[in-house]
TORKOL-4160 file (C-alpha; in steps of 0.2 Angstrom, whole numbers, padded with zeros to 4 digits, m for minus):
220
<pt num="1" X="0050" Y="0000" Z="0091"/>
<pt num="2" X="0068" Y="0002" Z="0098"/>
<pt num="3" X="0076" Y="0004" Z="0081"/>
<pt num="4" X="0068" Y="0011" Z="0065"/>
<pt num="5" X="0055" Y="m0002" Z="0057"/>
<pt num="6" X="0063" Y="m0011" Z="0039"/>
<pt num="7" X="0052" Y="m0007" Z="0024"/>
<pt num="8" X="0051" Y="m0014" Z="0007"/>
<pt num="9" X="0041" Y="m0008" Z="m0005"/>
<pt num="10" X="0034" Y="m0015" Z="m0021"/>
<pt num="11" X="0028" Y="m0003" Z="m0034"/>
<pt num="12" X="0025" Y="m0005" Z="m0053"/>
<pt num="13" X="0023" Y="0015" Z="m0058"/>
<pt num="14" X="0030" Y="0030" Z="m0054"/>
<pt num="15" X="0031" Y="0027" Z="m0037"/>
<pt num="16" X="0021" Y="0044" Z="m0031"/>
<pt num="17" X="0016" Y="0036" Z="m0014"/>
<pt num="18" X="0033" Y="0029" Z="m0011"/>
<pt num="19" X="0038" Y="0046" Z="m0013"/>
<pt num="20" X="0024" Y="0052" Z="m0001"/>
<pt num="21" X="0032" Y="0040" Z="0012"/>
<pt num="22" X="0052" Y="0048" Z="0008"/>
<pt num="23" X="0044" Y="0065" Z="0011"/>
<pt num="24" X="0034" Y="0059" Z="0029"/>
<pt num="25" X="0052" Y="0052" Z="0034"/>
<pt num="26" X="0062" Y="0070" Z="0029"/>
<pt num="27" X="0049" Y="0079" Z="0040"/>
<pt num="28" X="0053" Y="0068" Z="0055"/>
<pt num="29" X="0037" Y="0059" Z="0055"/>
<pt num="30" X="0042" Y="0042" Z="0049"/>
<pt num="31" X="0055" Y="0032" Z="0059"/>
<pt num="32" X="0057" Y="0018" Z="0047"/>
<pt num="33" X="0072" Y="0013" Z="0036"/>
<pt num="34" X="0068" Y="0009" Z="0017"/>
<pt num="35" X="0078" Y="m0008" Z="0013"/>
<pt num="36" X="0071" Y="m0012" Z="m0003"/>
<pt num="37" X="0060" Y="m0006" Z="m0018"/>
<pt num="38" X="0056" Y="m0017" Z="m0030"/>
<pt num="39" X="0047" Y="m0019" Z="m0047"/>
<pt num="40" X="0041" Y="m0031" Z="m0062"/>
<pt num="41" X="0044" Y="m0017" Z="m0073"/>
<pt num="42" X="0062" Y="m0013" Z="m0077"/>
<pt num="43" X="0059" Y="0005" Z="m0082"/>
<pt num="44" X="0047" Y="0010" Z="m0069"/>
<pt num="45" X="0049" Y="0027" Z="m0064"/>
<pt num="46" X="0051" Y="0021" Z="m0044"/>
<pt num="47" X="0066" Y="0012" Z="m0048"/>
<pt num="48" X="0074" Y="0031" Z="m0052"/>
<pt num="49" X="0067" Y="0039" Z="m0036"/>
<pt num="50" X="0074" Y="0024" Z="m0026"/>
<pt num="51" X="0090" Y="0026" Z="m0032"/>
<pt num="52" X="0090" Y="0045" Z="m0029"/>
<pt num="53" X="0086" Y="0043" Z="m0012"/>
<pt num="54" X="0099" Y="0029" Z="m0009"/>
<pt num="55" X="0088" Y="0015" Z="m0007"/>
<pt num="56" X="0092" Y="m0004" Z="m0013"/>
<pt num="57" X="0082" Y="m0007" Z="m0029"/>
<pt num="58" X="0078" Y="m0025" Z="m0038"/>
<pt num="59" X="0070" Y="m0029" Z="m0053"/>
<pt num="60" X="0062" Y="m0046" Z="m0056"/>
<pt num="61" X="0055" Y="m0048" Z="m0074"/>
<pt num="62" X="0040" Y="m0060" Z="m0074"/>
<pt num="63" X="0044" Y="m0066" Z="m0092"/>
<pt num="64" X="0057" Y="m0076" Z="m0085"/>
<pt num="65" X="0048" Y="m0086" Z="m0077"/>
<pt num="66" X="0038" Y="m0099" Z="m0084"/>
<pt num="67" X="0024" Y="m0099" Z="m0071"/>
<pt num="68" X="0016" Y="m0083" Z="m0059"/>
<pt num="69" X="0018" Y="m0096" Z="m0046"/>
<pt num="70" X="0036" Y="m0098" Z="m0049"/>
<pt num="71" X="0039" Y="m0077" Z="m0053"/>
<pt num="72" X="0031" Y="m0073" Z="m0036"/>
<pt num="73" X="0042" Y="m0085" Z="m0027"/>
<pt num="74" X="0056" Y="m0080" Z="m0031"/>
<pt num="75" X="0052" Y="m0061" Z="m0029"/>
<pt num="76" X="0046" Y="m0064" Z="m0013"/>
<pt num="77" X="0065" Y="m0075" Z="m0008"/>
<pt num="78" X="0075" Y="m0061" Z="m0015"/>
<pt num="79" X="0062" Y="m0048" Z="m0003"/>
<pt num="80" X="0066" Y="m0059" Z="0012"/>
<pt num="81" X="0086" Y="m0055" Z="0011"/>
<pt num="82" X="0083" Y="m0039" Z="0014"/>
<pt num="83" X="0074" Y="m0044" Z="0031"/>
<pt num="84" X="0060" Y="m0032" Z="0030"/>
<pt num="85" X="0047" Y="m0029" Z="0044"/>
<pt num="86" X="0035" Y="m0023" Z="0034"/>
<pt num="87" X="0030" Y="m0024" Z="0014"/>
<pt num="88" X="0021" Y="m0009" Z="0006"/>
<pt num="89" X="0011" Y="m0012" Z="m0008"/>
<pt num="90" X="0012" Y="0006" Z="m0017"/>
<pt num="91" X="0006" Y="0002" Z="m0034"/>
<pt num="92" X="0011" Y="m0015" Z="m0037"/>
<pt num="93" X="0000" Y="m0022" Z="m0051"/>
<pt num="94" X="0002" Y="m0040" Z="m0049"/>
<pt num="95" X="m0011" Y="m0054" Z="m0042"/>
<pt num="96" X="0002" Y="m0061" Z="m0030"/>
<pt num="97" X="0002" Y="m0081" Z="m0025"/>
<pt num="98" X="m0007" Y="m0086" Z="m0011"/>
<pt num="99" X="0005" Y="m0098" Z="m0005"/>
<pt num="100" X="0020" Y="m0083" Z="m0008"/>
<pt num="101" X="0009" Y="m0072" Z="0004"/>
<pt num="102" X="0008" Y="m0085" Z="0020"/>
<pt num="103" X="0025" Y="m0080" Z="0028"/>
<pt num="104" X="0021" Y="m0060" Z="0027"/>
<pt num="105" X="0002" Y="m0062" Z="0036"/>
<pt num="106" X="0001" Y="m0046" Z="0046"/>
<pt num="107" X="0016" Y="m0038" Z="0038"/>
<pt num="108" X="0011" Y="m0033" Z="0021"/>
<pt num="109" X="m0001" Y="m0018" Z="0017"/>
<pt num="110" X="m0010" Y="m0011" Z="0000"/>
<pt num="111" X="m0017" Y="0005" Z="m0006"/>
<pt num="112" X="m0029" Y="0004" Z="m0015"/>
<pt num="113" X="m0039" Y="0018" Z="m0022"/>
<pt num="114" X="m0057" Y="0014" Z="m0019"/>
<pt num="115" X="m0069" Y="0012" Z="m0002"/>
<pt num="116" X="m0066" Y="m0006" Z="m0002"/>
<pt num="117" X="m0076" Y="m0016" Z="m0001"/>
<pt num="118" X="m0081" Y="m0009" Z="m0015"/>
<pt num="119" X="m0072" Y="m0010" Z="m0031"/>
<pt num="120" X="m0056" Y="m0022" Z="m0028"/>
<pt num="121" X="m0046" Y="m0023" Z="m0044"/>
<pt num="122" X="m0044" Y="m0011" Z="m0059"/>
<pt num="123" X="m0054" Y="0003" Z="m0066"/>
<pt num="124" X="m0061" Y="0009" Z="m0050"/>
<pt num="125" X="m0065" Y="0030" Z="m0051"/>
<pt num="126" X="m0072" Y="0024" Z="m0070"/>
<pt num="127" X="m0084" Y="0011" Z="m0058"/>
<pt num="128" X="m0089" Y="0024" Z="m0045"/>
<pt num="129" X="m0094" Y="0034" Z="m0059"/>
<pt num="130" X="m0103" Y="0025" Z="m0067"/>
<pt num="131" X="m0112" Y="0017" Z="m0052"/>
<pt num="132" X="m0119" Y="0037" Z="m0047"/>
<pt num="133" X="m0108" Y="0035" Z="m0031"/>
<pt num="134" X="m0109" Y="0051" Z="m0023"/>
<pt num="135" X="m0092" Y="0048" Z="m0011"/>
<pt num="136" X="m0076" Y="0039" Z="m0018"/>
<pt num="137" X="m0058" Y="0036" Z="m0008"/>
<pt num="138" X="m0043" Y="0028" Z="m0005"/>
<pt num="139" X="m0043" Y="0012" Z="0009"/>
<pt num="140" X="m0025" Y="0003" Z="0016"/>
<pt num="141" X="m0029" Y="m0015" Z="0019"/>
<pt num="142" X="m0019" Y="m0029" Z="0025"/>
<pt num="143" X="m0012" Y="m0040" Z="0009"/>
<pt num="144" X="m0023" Y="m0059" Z="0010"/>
<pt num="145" X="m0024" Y="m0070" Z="m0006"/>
<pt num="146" X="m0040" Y="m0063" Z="m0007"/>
<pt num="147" X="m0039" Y="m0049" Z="m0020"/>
<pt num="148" X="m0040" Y="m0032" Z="m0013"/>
<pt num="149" X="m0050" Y="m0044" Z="0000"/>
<pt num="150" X="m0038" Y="m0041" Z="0016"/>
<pt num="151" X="m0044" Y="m0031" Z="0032"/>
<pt num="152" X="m0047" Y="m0012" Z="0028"/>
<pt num="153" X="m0034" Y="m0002" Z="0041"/>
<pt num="154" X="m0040" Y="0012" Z="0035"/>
<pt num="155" X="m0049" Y="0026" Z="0023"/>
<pt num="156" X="m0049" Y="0042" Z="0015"/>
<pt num="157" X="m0067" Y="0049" Z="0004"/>
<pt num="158" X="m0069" Y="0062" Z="m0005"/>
<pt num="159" X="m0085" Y="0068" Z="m0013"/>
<pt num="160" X="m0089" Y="0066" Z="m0030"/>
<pt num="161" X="m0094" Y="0081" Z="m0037"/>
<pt num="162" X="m0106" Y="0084" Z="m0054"/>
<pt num="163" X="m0094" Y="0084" Z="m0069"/>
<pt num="164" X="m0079" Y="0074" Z="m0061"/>
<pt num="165" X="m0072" Y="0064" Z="m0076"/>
<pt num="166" X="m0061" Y="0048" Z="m0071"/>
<pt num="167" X="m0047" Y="0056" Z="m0073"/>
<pt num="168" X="m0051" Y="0071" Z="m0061"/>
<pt num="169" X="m0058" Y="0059" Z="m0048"/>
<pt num="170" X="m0041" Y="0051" Z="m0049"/>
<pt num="171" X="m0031" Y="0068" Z="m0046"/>
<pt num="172" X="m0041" Y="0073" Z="m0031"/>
<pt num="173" X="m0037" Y="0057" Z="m0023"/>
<pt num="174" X="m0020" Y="0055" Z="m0024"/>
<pt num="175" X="m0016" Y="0069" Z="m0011"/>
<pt num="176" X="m0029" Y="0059" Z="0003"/>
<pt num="177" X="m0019" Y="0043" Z="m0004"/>
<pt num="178" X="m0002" Y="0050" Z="m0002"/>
<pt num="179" X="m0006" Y="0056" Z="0018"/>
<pt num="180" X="m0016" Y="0041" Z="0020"/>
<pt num="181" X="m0003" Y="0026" Z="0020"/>
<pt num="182" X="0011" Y="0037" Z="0028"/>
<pt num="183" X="m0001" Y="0037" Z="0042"/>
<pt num="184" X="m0003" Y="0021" Z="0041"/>
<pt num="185" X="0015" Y="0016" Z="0042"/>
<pt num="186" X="0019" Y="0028" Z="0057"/>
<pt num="187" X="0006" Y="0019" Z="0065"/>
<pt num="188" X="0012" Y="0004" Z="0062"/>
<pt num="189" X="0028" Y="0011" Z="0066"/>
<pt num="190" X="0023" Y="0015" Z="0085"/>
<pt num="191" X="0016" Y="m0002" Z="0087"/>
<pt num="192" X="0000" Y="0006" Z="0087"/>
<pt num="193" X="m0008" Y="m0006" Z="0072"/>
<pt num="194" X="m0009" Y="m0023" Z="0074"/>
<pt num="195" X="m0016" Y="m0038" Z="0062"/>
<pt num="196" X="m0021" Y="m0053" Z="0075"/>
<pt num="197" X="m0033" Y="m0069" Z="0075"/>
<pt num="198" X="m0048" Y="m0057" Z="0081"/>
<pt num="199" X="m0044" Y="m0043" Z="0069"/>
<pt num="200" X="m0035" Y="m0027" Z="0068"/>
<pt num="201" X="m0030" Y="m0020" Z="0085"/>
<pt num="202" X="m0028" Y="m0001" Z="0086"/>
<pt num="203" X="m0019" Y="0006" Z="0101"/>
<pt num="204" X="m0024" Y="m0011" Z="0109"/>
<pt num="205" X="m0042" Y="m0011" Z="0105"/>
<pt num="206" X="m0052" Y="m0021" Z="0090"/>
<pt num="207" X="m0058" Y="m0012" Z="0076"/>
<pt num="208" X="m0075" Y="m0012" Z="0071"/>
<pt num="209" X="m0073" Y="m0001" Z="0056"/>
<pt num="210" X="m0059" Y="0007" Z="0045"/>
<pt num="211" X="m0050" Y="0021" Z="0056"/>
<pt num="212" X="m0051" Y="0037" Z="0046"/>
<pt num="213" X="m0040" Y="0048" Z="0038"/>
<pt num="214" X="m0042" Y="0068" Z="0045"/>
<pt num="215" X="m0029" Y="0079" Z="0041"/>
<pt num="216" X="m0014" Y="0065" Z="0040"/>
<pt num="217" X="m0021" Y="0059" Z="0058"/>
<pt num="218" X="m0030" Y="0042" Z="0058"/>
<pt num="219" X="m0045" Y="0042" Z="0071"/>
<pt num="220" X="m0059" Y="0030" Z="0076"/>
């Protein structure tokens, strides 16, 4: 793209994968412009690291709204002003509205910390788990109404070793995670990813499967 691409980003938490994408910008590898982060939670840690950095912050509180329909709406209004190219889902723990999601098909992406298909929603290194799963990892889809359900872009794995508790599963994957959708979005970027009628296009040819995520490179 002639000028850097416009980033939103939606996050509930403490924001470590937004600050995964701050750091791939500092070392040159991003080309993007951060024009919004926003949460449904006013205290979210994200909200502090947005401000540090110099980025627009906005906080919508669902509890004033009487319906989801109506919350998601209006986030999704106030997102558009800032005339973003792309929305990043970094931790936003909300099922979003369909009909809120229609105008941003093929310009919002997820992380989501599982090898989706498997496991959409919560609780997923506690599933793997229990399920005997032998691999585990983070995937970067494409945001649909369906939850977690949009095209995979791609994924990270790790093994899962004897003994790994849910909580150590969860700390060996947020490093993959936080080179995984910085790839991603210097993909997109470079106009290399594309979401269109046939699929995901990667340097102009359909995927057949998730790219993979190799030392912060994503390859066939």
């Amino acid at each position: 793209m002639s000028s850097p691409l416009r980033i939103a980003v939606l996050a509930s938490g403490r924001g470590s994968n937004f600050a995964a994408l701050l750091a791939a910008r500092e070392r040159g590898e991003l080309p993007v412009q951060f024009v919004l982060v926003a949460s449904d939670k006013p205290d979210a840690a994200v909200l502090a690291l947005a401000r540090t950095a110099s980025v627009p912050t906005l906080v919508l509180n669902p509890r004033d709204y009487a319906e989801r329909r109506d919350y998601d709406f209006a986030l999704f209004d106030r997102i558009a002003a800032s005339k973003p190219d792309l929305i990043v889902l970094a931790g936003f723990m909300r099922i979003i509205d369909g009909d809120a999601l229609k105008p941003w098909a093929g310009k919002m992406i997820n992380i989501h910390p599982s090898l989706l298909p498997k496991y959409r929603g919560m609780h997923t290194h506690r599933r793997a788990l229990k399920a005997g799963d032998t691999e585990h990892g983070a995937s970067v889809h494409y945001v649909t109404a369906e939850l977690d359900g949009g095209p995979v872009i791609a994924q990270s794995t790790l093994p899962i070793e004897a003994g790994d508790s849910e909580d150590a599963l969860a700390a060996k994957l947020l490093p993959l995670e936080h080179r995984l959708l910085p790839s991603v979005v210097a993909c997109i970027a470079a106009d290399r990813l594309a979401l269109g009628d046939q699929g995901i296009t990667f340097d102009g040819e359909l995927l057949r499967k998730p790219l993979r995520c190799v030392d912060g490179k994503l390859v066939r």
